[in-house]
N, C-alpha and C positions, 0 to 999 in steps of 0.2 A: 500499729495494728490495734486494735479491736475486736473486742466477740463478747456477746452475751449468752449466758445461759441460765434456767427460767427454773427452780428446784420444786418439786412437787413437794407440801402438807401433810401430814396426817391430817384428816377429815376438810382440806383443805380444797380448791376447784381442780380440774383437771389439767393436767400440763401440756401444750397444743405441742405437735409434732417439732422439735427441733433440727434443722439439718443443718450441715455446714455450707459456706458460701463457696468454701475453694472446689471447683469439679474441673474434673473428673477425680476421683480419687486417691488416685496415682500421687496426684500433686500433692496432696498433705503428707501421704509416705511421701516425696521428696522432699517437703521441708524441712520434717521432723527428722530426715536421718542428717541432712545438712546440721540443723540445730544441733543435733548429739554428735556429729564430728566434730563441728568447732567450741563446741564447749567448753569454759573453760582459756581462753586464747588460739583454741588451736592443734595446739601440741600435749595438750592434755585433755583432746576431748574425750568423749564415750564411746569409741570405735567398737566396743561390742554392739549397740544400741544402733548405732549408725548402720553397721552391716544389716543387722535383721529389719531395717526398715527398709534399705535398699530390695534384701530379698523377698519382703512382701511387696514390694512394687513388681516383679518380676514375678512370683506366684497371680497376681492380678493377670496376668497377660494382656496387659494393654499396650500394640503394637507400640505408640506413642511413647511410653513409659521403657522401654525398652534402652535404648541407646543410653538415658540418664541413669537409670539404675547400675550399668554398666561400669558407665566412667565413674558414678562414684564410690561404686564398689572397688575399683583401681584404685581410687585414693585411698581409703581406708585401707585395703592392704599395702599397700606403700607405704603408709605412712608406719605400721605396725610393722615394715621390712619381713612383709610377706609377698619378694619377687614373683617366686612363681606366680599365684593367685592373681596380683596385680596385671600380669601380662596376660593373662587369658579373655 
């Protein structure tokens, strides 16, 4: 992957609009909470960091985003042997 970003000066030109490539939104909360589950190999990822990415995918309300936010919210409590949570 790839990505640039452009830093504004002091008294320097203006910085044109930056957006990201990945859309709809949702998607970069899903990578980014994938990246901090498996951080690490896996078994030591960021499951705090993972969870709250999933749940800003799911505060998004994007029908789409919905099902994914889900299951990997189930991983990560799984993985932290938090059954209940996982099953819901």
């Amino acid at each position: 992957a790839e990505d640039r970003v452009t830093l504004p000066m002091s008294g320097g030109a203006p910085v044109p609009a930056q957006e990201s490539p990945i859309k709809p939104a949702w998607q970069r909360w899903n990578d980014y909470g994938i990246a901090s589950y498996l951080e690490g190999g896996g078994k030591r990822g960021n499951f705090k960091e993972a969870a709250a990415a999933f749940q800003k995918m799911l505060a998004l309300g994007a029908k789409d985003a919905v099902p994914h936010a889900l299951l990997n919210l189930g991983r990560v409590y799984f993985e932290e042997k938090d059954y209940p949570r996982a099953t819901l």
